[in-house]
N, C-alpha and C positions, 0 to 999 in steps of 0.2 A: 504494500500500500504506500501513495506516495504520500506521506504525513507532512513532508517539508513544503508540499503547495500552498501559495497563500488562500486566506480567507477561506478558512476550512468554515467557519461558522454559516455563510451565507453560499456557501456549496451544501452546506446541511440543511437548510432553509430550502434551497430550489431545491433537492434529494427529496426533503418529506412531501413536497406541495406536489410533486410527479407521481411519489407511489402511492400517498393519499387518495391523489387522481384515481390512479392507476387501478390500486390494491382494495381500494377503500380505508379507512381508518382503522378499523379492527381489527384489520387482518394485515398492517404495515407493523413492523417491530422497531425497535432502536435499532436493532441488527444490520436491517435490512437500508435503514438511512444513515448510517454509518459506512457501510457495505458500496452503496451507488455513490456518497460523498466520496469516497477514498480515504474515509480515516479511520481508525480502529472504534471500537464498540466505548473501547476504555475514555476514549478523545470525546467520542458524544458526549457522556457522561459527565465530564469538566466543564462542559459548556449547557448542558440543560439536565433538570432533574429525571425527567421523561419524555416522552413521546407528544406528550399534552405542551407542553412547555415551550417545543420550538416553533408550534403556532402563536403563545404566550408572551414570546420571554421577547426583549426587547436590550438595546445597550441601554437605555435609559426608559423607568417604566414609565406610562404617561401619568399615573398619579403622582409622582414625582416632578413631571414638565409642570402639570397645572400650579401645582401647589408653589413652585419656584416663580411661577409666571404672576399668578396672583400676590406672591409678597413681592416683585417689583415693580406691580403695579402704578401706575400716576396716582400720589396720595387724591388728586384729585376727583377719581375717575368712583363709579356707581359699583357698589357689589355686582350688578349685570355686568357694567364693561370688564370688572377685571375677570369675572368667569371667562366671558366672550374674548377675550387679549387672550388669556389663559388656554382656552378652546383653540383658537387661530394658531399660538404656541405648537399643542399637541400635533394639533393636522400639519403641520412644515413640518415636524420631526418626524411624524409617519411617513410625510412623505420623500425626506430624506433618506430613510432607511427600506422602503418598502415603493415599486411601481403601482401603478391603478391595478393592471394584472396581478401581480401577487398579492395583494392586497384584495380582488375580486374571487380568484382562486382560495384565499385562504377563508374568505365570510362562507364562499358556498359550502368549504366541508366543513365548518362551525356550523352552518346550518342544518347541514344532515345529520350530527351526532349528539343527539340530548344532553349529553355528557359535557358535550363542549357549548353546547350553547348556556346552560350551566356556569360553566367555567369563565363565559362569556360575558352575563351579568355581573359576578363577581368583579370582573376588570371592571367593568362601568360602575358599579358600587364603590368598590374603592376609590375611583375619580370624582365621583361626587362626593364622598369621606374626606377627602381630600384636600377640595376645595371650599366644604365648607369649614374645617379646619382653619385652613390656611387663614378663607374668610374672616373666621373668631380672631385668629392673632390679631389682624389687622382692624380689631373692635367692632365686628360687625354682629349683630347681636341677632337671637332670632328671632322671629319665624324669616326676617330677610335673608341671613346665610343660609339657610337651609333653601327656599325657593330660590337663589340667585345658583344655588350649583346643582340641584336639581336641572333648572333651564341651564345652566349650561353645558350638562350631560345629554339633553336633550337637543340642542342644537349640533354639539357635538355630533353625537350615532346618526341625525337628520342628516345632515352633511358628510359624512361617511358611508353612508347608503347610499345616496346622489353620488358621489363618486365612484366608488366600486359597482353601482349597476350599468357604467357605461350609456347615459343616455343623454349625458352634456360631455365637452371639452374642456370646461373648467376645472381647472388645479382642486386638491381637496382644503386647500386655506380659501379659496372661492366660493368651494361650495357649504362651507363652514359661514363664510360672511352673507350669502344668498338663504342659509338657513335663522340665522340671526334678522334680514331681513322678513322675513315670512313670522318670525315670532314679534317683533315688531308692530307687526301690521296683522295680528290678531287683535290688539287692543285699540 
């Protein structure tokens, strides 16, 4: 196996998102995305807990972008704006690390597998945890942190859907500020 390749982690990324294709998810092992990446079983393992994980796992999680995003917020600016700055944050780092394709490929086998859809909330949980967190440091008292990261979890997943379904050309920080529009203009 040739281990001295670089970017063994994002050859393990497109390895899982083929045999997931491919295999389906249940029936893909660590072995087997290990095996098509060219790195040993032992290499996966340093780099993700499981199989779950490297649709998961991220160099930086997004409750961590929000919650960074939101403390540097403009003291100025509205519990909404700093979700939504905080939201826009997240969507450029996903979409630094991740294309609309792999990013499309990986919501569809989230979506076929209860488990992971699951797994899936929980991220979005945590980001809303997160930010309302963050929110309190920066004195925001409730019931407004809690609905300011609520909305901007749901802006958030709003404009991630719109990207990953392929059915505009807009960036996923666009479709993050088109979905912040649309909330908007509910009221």
């Amino acid at each position: 196996m040739a281990r001295w390749e670089p970017d063994a982690r994002g050859r393990m990324l497109a390895a899982a998102l083929d045999l997931f294709a491919e295999k389906g998810y249940d029936k893909t092992t660590a072995g087997d995305i290990a095996a098509r990446a060219g790195v040993t079983e032992r290499t996966f393992f340093r780099h993700f807990a499981d199989k779950r994980e490297v649709l998961f796992a991220g160099p930086t999680a997004l409750d961590e972008v929000v919650a960074e995003a939101i403390a540097k917020a403009d003291e100025a600016a509205s519990p909404l704006e700093m979700v939504f700055a905080a939201a826009r944050e997240g969507a450029a780092r996903i979409a630094e690390q991740r294309t609309r394709e792999q990013a499309a490929r990986r919501t569809r086998i989230v979506q076929a597998n209860p488990a992971l859809q699951e797994r899936e909330l929980l991220k979005m949980a945590a980001m809303r945890s997160a930010s309302q967190k963050a929110l309190a440091e920066r004195g925001v008292g409730d019931p407004a942190a809690s609905l300011a990261a609520h909305s901007g979890v749901a802006v958030f997943q709003s404009g991630f859907d719109r990207w990953v379904s392929g059915e505009t050309d807009l960036s996923l920080p666009e479709c993050i500020d088109e979905a912040i529009v649309a909330l908007h203009d509910l009221t």
